[in-house]
Gaussian input, Z-matrix of N, CA and C with variables (Angstrom, degrees):
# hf/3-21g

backbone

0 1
 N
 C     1     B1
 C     2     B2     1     A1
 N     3     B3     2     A2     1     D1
 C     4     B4     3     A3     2     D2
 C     5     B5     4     A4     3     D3
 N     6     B6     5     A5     4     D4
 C     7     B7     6     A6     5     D5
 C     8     B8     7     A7     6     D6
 N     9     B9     8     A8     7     D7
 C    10    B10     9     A9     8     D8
 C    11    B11    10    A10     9     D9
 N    12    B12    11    A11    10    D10
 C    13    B13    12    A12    11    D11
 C    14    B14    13    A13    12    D12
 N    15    B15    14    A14    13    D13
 C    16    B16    15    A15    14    D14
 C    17    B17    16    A16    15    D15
 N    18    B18    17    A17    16    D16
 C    19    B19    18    A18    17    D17
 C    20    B20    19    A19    18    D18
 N    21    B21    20    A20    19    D19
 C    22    B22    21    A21    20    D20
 C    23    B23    22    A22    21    D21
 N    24    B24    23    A23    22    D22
 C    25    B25    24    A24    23    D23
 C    26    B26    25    A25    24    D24
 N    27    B27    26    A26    25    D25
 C    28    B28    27    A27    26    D26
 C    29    B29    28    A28    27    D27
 N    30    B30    29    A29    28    D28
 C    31    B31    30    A30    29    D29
 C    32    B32    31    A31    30    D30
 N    33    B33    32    A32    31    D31
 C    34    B34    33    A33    32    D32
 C    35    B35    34    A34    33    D33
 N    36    B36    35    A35    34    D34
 C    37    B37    36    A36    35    D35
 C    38    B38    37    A37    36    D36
 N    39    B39    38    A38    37    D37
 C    40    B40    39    A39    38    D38
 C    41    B41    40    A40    39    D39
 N    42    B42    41    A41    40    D40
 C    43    B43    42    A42    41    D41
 C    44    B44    43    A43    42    D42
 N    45    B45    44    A44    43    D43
 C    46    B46    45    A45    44    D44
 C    47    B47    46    A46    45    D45
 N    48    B48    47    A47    46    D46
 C    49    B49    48    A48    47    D47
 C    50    B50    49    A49    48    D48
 N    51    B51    50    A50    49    D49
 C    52    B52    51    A51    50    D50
 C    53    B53    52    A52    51    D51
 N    54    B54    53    A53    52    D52
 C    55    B55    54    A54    53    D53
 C    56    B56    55    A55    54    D54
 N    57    B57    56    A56    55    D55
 C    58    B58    57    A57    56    D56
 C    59    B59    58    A58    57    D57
 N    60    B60    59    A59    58    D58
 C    61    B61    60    A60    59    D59
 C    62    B62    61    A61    60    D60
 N    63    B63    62    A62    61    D61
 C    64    B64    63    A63    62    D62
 C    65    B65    64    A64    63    D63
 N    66    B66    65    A65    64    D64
 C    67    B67    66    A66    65    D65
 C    68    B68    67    A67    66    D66
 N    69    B69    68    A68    67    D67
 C    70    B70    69    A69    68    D68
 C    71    B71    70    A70    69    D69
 N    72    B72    71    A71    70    D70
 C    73    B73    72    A72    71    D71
 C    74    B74    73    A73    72    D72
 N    75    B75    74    A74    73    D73
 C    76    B76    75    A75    74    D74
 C    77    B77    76    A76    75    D75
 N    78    B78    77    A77    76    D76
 C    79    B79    78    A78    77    D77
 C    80    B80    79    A79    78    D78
 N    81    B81    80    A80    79    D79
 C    82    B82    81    A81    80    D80
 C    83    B83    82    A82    81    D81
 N    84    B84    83    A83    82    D82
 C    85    B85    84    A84    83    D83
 C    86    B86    85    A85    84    D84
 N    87    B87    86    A86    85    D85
 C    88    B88    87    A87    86    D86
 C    89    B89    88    A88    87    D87
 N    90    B90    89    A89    88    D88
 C    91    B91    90    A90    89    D89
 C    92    B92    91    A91    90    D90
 N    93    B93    92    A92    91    D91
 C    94    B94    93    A93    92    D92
 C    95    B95    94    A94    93    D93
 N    96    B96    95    A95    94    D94
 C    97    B97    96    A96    95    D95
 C    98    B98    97    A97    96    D96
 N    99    B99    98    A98    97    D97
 C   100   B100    99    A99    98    D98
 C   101   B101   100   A100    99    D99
 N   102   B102   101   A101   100   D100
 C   103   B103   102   A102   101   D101
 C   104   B104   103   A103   102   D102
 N   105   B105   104   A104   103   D103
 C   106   B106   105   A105   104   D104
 C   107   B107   106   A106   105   D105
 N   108   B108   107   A107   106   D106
 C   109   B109   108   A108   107   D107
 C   110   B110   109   A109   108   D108
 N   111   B111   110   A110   109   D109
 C   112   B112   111   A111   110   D110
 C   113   B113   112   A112   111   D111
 N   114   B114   113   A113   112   D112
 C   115   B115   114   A114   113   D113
 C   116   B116   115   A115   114   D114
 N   117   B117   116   A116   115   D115
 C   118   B118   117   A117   116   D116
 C   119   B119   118   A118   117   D117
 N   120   B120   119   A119   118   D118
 C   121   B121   120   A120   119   D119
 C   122   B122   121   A121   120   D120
 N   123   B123   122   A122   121   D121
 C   124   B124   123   A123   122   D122
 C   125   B125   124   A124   123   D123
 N   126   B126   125   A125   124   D124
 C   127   B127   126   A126   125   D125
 C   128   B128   127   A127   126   D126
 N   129   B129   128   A128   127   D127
 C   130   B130   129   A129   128   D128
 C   131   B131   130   A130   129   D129
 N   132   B132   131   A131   130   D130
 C   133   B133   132   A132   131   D131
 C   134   B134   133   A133   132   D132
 N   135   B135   134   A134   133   D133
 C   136   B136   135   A135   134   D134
 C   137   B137   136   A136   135   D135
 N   138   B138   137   A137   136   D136
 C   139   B139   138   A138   137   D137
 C   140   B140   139   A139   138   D138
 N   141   B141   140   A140   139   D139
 C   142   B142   141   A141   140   D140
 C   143   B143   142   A142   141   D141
 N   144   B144   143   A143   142   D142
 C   145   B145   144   A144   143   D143
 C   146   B146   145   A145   144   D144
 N   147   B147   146   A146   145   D145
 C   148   B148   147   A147   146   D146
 C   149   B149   148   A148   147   D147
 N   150   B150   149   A149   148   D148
 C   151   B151   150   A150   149   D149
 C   152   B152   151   A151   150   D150
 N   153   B153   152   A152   151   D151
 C   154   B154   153   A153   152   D152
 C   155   B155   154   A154   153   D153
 N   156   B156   155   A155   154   D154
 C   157   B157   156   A156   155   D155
 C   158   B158   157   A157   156   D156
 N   159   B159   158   A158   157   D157
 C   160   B160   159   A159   158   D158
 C   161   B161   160   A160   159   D159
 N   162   B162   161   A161   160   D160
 C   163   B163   162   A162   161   D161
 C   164   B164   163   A163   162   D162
 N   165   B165   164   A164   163   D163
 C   166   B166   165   A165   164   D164
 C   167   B167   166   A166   165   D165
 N   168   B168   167   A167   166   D166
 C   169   B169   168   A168   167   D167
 C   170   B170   169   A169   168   D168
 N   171   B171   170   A170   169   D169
 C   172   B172   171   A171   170   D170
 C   173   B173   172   A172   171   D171
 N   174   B174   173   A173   172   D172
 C   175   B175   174   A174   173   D173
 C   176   B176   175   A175   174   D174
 N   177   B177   176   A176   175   D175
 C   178   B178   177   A177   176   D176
 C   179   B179   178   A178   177   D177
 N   180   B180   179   A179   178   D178
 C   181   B181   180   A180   179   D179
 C   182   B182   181   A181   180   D180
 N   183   B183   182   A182   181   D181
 C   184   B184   183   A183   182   D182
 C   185   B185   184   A184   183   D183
 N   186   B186   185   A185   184   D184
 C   187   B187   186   A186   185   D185
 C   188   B188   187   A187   186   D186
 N   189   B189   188   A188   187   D187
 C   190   B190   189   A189   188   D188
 C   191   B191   190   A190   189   D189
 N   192   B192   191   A191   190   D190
 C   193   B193   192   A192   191   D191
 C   194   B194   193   A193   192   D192
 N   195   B195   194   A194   193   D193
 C   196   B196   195   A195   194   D194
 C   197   B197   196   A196   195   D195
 N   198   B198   197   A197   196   D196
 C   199   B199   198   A198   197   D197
 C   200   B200   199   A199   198   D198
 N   201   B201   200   A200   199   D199
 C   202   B202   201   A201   200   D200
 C   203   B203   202   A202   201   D201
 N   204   B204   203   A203   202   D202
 C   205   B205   204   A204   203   D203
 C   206   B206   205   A205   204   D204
 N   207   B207   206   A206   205   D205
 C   208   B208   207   A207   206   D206
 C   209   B209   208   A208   207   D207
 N   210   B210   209   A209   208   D208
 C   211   B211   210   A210   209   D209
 C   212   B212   211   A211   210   D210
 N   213   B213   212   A212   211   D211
 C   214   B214   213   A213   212   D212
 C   215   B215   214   A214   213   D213
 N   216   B216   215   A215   214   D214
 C   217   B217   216   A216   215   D215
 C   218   B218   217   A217   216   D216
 N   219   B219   218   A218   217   D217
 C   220   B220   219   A219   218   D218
 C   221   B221   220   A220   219   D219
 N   222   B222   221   A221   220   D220
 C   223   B223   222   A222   221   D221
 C   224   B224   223   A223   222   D222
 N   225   B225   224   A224   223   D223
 C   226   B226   225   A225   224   D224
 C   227   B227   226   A226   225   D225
 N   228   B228   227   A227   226   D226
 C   229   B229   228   A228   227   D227
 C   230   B230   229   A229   228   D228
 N   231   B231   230   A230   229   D229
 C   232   B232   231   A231   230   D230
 C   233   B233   232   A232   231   D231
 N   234   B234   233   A233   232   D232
 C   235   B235   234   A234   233   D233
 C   236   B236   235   A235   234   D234
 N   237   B237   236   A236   235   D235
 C   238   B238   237   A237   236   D236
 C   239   B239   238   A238   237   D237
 N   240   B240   239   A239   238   D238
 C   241   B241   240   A240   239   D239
 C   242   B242   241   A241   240   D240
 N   243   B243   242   A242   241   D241
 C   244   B244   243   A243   242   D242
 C   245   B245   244   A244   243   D243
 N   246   B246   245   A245   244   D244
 C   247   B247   246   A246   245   D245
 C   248   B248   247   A247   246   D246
 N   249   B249   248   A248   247   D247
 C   250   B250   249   A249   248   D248
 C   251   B251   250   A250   249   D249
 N   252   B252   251   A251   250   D250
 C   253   B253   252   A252   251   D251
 C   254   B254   253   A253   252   D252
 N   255   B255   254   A254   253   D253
 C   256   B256   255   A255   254   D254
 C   257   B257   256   A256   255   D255
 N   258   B258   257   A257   256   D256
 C   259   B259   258   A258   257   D257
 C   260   B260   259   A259   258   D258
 N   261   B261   260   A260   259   D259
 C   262   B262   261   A261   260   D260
 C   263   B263   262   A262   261   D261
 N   264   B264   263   A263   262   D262
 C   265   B265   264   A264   263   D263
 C   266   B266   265   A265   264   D264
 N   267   B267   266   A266   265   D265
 C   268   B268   267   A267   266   D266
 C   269   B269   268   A268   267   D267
 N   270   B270   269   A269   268   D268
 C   271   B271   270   A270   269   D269
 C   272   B272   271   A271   270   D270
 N   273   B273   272   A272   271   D271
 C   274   B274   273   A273   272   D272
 C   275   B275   274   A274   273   D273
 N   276   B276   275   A275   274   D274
 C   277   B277   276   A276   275   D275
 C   278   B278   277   A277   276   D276
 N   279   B279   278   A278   277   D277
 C   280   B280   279   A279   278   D278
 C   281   B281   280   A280   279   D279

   B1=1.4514
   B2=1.5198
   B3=1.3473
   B4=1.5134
   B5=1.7473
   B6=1.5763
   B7=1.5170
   B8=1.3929
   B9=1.0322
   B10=1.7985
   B11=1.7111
   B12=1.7274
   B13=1.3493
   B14=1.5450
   B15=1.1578
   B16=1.4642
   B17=1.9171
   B18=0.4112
   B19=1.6025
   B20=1.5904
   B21=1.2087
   B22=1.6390
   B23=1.5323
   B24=1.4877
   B25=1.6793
   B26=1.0797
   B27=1.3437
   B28=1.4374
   B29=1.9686
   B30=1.0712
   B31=1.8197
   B32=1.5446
   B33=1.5526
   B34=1.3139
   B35=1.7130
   B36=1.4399
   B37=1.7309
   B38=1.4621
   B39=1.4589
   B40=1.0744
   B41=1.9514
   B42=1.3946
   B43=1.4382
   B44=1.3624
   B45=1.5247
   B46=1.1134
   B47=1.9551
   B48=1.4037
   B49=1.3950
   B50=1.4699
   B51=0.9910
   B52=1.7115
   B53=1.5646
   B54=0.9335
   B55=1.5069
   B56=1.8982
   B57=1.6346
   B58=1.4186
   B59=1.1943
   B60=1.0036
   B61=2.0384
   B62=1.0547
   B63=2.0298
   B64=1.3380
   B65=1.3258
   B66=1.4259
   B67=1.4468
   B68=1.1122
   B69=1.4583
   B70=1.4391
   B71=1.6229
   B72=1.9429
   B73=1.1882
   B74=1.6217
   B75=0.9440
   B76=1.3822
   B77=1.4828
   B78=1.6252
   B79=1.5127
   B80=1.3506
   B81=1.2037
   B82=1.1994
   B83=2.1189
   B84=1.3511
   B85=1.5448
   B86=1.4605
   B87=1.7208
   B88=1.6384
   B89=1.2463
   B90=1.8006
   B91=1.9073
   B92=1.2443
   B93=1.3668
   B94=1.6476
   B95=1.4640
   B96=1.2079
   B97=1.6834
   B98=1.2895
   B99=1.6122
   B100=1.1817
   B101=1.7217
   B102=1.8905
   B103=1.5293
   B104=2.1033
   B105=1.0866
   B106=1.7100
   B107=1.7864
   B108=0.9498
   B109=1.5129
   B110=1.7978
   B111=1.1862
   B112=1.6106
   B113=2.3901
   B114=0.6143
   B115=2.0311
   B116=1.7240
   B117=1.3030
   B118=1.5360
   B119=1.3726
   B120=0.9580
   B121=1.5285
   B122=1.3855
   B123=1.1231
   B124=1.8662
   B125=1.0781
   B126=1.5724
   B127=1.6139
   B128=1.7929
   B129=1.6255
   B130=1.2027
   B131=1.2996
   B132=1.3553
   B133=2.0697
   B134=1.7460
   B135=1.1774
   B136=1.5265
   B137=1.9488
   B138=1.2763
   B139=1.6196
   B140=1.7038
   B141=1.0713
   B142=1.2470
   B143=1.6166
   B144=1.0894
   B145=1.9105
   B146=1.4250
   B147=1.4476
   B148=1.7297
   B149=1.5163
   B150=1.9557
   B151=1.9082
   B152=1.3548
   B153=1.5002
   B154=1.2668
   B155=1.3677
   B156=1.4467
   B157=1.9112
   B158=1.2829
   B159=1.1555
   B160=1.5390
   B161=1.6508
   B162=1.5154
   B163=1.6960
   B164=1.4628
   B165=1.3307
   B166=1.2046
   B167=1.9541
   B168=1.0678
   B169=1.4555
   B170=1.5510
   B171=1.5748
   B172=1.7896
   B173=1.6787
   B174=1.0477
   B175=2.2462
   B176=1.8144
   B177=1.3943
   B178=1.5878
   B179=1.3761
   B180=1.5148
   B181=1.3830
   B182=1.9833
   B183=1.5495
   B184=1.5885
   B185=1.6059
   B186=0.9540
   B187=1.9345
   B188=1.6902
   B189=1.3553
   B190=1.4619
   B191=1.8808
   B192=1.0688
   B193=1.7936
   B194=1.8601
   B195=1.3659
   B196=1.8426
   B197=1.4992
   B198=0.8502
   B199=1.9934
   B200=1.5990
   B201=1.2321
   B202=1.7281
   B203=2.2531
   B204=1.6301
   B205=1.6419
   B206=1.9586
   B207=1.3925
   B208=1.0936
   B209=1.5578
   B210=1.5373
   B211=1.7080
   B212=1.7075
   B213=1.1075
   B214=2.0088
   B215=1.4049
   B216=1.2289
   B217=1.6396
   B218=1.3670
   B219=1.3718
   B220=1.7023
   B221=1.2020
   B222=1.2853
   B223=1.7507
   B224=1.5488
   B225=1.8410
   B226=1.5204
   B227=1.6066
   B228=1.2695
   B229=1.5165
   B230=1.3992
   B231=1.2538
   B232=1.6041
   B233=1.2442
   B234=1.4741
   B235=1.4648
   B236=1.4503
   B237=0.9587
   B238=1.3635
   B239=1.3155
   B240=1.5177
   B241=1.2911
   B242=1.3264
   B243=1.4137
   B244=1.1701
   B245=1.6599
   B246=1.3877
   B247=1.1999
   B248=1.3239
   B249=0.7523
   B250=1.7170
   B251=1.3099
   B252=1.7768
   B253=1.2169
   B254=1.6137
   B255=1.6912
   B256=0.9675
   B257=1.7858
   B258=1.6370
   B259=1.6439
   B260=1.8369
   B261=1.6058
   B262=0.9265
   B263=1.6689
   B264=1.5038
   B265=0.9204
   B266=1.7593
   B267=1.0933
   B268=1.0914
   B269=1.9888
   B270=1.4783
   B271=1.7560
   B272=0.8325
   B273=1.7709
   B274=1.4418
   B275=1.0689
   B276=1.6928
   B277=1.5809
   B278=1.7636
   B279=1.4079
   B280=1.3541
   B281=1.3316
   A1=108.75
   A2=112.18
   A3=122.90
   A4=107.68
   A5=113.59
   A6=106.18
   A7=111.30
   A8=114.37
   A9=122.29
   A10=108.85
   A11=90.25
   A12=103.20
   A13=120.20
   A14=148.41
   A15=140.77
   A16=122.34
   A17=140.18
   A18=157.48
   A19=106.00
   A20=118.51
   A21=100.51
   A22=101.34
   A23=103.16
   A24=138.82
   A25=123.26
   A26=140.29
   A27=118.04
   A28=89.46
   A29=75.65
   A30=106.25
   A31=124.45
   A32=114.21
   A33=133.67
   A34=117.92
   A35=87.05
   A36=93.92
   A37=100.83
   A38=119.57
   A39=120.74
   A40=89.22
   A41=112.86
   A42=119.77
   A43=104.61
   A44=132.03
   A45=140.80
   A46=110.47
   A47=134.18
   A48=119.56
   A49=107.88
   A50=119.41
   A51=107.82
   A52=101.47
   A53=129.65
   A54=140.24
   A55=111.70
   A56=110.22
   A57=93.76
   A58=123.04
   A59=128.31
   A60=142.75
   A61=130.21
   A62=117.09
   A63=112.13
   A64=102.18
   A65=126.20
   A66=112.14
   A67=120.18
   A68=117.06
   A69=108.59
   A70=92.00
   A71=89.29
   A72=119.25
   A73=141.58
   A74=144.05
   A75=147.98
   A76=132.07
   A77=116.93
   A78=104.64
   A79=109.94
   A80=99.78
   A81=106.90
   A82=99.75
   A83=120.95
   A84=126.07
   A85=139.17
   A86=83.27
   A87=88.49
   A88=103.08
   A89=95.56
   A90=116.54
   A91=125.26
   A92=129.28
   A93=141.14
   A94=88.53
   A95=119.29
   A96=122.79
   A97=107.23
   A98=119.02
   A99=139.65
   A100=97.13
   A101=85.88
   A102=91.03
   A103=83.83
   A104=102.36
   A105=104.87
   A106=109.73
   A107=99.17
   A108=103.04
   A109=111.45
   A110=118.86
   A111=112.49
   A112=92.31
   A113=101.66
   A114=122.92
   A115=97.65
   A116=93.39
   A117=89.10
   A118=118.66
   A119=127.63
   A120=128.91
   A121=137.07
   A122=102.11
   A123=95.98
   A124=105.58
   A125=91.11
   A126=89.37
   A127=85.02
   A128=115.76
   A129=110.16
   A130=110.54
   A131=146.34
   A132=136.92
   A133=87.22
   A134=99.97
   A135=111.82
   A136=108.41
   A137=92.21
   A138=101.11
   A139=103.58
   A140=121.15
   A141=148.31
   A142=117.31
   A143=110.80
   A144=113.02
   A145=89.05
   A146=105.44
   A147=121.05
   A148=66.16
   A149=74.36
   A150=104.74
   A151=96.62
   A152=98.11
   A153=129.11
   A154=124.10
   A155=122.22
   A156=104.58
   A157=101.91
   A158=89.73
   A159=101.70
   A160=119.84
   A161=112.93
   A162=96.33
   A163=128.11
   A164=127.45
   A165=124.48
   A166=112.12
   A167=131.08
   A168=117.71
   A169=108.53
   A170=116.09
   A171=109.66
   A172=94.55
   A173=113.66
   A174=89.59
   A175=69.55
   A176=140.84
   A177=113.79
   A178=126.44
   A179=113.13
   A180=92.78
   A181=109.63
   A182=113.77
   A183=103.04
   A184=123.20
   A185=100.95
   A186=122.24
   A187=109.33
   A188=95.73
   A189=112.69
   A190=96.25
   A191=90.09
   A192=96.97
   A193=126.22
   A194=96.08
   A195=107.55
   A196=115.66
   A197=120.24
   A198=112.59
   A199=87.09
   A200=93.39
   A201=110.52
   A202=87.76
   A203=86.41
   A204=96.14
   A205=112.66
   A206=96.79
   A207=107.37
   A208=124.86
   A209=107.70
   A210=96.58
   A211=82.86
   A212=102.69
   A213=121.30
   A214=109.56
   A215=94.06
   A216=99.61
   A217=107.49
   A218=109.25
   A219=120.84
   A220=127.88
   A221=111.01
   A222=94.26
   A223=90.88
   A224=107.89
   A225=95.99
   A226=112.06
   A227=105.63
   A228=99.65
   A229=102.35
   A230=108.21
   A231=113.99
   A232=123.80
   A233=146.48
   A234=133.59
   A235=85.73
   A236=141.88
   A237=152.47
   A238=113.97
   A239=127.34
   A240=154.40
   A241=119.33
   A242=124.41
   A243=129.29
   A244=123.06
   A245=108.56
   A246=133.18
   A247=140.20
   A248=133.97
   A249=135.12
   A250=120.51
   A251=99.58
   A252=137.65
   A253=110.85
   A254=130.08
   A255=122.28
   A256=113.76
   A257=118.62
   A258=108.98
   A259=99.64
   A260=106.19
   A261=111.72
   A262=110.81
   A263=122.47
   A264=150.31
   A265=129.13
   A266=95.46
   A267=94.93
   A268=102.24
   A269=112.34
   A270=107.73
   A271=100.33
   A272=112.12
   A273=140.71
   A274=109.43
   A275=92.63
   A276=133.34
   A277=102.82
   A278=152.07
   A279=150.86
   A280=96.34
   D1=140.05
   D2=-172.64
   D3=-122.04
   D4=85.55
   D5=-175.46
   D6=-150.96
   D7=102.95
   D8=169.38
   D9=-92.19
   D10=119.98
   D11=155.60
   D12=-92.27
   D13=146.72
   D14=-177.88
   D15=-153.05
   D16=135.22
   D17=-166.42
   D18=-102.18
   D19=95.73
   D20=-172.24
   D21=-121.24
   D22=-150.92
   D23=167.46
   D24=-151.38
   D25=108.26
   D26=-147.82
   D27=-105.66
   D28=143.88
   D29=-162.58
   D30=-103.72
   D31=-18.39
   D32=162.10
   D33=-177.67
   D34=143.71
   D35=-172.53
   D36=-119.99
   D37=165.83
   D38=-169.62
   D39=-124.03
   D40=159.79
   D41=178.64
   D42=-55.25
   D43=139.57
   D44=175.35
   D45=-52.73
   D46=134.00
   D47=171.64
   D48=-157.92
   D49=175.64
   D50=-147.69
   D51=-128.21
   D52=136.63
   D53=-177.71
   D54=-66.43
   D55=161.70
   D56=-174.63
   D57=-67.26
   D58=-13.46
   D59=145.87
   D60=-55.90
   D61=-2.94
   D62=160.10
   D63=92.02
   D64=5.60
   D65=177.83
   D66=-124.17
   D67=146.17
   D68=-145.60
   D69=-97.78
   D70=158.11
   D71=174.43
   D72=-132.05
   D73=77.55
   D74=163.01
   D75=-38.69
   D76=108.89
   D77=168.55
   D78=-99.02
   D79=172.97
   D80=-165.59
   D81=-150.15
   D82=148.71
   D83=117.44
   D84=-115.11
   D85=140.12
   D86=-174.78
   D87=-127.31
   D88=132.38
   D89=166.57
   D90=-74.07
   D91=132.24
   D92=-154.42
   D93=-135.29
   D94=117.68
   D95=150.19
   D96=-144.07
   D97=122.13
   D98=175.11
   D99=-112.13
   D100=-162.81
   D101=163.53
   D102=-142.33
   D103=136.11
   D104=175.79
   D105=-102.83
   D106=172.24
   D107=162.39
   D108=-117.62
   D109=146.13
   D110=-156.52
   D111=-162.58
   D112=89.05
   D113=173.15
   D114=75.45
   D115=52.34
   D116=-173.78
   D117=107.42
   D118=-51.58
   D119=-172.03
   D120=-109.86
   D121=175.65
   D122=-174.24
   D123=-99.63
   D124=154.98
   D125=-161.46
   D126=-139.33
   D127=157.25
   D128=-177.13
   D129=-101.67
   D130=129.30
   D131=-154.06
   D132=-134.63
   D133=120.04
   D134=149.80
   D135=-149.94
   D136=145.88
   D137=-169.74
   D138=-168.10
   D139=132.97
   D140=149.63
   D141=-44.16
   D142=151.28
   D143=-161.43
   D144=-162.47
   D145=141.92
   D146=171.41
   D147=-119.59
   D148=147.25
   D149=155.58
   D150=-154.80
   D151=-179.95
   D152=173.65
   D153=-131.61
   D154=130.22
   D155=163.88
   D156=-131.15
   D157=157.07
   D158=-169.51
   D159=-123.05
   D160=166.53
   D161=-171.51
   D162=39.53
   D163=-177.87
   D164=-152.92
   D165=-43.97
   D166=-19.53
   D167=175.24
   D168=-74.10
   D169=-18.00
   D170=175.55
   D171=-68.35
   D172=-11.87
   D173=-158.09
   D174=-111.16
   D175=34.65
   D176=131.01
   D177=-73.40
   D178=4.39
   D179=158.37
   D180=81.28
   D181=0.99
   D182=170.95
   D183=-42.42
   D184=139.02
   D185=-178.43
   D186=-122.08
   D187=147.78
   D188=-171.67
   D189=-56.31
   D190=155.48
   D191=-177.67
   D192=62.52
   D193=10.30
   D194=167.08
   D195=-64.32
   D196=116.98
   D197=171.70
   D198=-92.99
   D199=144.97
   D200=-164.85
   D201=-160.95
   D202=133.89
   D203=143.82
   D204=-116.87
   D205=135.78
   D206=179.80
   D207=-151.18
   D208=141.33
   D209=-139.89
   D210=-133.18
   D211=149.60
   D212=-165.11
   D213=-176.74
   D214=-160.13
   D215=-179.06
   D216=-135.25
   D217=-179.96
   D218=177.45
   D219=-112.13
   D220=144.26
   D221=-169.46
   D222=-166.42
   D223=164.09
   D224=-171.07
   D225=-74.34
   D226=-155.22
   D227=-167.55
   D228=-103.63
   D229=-24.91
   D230=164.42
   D231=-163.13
   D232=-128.37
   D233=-163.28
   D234=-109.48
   D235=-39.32
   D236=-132.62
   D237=-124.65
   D238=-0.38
   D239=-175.45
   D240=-102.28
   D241=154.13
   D242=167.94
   D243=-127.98
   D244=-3.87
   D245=161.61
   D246=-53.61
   D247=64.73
   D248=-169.96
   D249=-70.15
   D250=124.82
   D251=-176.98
   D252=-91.15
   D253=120.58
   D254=166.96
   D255=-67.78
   D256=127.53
   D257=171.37
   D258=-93.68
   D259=138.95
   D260=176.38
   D261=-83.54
   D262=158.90
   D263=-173.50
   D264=-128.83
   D265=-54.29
   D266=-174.55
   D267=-153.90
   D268=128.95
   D269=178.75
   D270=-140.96
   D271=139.09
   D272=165.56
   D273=-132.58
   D274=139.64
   D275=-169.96
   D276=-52.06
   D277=161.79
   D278=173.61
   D279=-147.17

Protein backbone atom coordinates (compact mmCIF):
# COMPACT_ATOMS: atom_id res chain seq x y z
CA UNK A 1 0.00 0.00 0.00
CA UNK A 2 1.17 3.47 -1.11
CA UNK A 3 -0.65 6.30 1.19
CA UNK A 4 0.53 9.40 3.02
CA UNK A 5 -1.60 11.18 5.31
CA UNK A 6 0.15 14.60 6.42
CA UNK A 7 -0.75 17.78 8.37
CA UNK A 8 1.17 20.62 6.82
CA UNK A 9 1.71 24.53 5.96
CA UNK A 10 2.31 25.07 2.64
CA UNK A 11 5.48 27.10 2.37
CA UNK A 12 5.87 27.72 -1.43
CA UNK A 13 3.87 27.38 -4.57
CA UNK A 14 4.94 27.40 -7.90
CA UNK A 15 2.65 29.29 -10.84
CA UNK A 16 -0.20 27.10 -11.78
CA UNK A 17 0.67 25.19 -15.57
CA UNK A 18 -0.96 22.51 -17.30
CA UNK A 19 0.39 19.19 -18.50
CA UNK A 20 0.51 18.05 -22.31
CA UNK A 21 -3.19 16.77 -21.75
CA UNK A 22 -4.33 20.12 -20.68
CA UNK A 23 -4.64 19.36 -17.12
CA UNK A 24 -3.80 21.46 -14.70
CA UNK A 25 -1.14 21.20 -12.21
CA UNK A 26 0.19 22.81 -9.03
CA UNK A 27 3.43 22.27 -7.01
CA UNK A 28 3.66 22.90 -4.04
CA UNK A 29 5.98 22.58 -0.48
CA UNK A 30 4.60 21.67 2.53
CA UNK A 31 6.09 21.93 6.26
CA UNK A 32 5.06 19.05 8.77
CA UNK A 33 6.28 19.37 12.41
CA UNK A 34 4.77 17.17 14.92
CA UNK A 35 6.28 15.38 17.76
CA UNK A 36 5.85 11.25 17.11
CA UNK A 37 6.53 8.56 19.35
CA UNK A 38 9.20 6.05 17.72
CA UNK A 39 10.78 2.74 20.49
CA UNK A 40 9.18 4.44 23.14
CA UNK A 41 9.87 7.93 22.87
CA UNK A 42 9.27 11.24 21.63
CA UNK A 43 10.78 12.26 19.13
CA UNK A 44 10.62 15.86 17.56
CA UNK A 45 9.68 15.43 13.22
CA UNK A 46 9.78 18.36 11.03
CA UNK A 47 10.56 17.93 7.24
CA UNK A 48 9.73 19.55 4.08
CA UNK A 49 7.56 17.66 1.26
CA UNK A 50 7.20 18.53 -2.56
CA UNK A 51 3.77 17.67 -4.00
CA UNK A 52 1.70 17.97 -6.69
CA UNK A 53 -2.22 18.19 -7.42
CA UNK A 54 -3.59 17.83 -10.22
CA UNK A 55 -6.99 18.64 -12.10
CA UNK A 56 -9.66 20.29 -10.37
CA UNK A 57 -7.83 20.39 -6.71
CA UNK A 58 -4.80 22.58 -8.62
CA UNK A 59 -7.51 25.51 -9.50
CA UNK A 60 -8.18 25.51 -5.38
CA UNK A 61 -6.14 28.17 -5.46
CA UNK A 62 -3.56 27.08 -2.19
CA UNK A 63 -1.53 30.14 -0.75
CA UNK A 64 1.61 30.31 1.15
CA UNK A 65 0.71 29.95 4.91
CA UNK A 66 -2.60 27.47 4.44
CA UNK A 67 -2.57 24.64 7.16
CA UNK A 68 -4.14 21.94 5.13
CA UNK A 69 -4.32 17.95 5.79
CA UNK A 70 -3.83 16.22 2.71
CA UNK A 71 -3.53 12.59 1.95
CA UNK A 72 -2.05 10.89 -1.59
CA UNK A 73 0.57 8.88 -2.47
CA UNK A 74 4.29 8.82 -3.44
CA UNK A 75 5.89 8.34 -6.41
CA UNK A 76 9.18 9.45 -8.13
CA UNK A 77 9.34 12.72 -9.64
CA UNK A 78 9.85 11.30 -12.94
CA UNK A 79 11.27 8.27 -14.99
CA UNK A 80 14.67 9.30 -14.48
CA UNK A 81 14.41 10.38 -10.82
CA UNK A 82 14.85 9.12 -7.56
CA UNK A 83 13.19 11.78 -5.69
CA UNK A 84 9.86 11.45 -4.35
CA UNK A 85 7.08 13.62 -4.94
CA UNK A 86 3.96 13.47 -2.71
CA UNK A 87 0.60 13.23 -5.44
CA UNK A 88 -2.17 14.96 -3.91
CA UNK A 89 -5.53 13.45 -3.52
CA UNK A 90 -7.52 14.79 -1.48
CA UNK A 91 -7.11 18.60 0.82
CA UNK A 92 -8.69 19.97 3.77
CA UNK A 93 -8.73 23.32 5.05
CA UNK A 94 -7.38 23.14 9.24
Amino acid sequence: MNKLVLQAEVVHTEPLRYTPAGIPLLSVVLRHASEQTEAGMKRKVECEVNAVTLGDLALQGLTIGSRIRVSGFLARRSLKSTQLVMHINHIENI
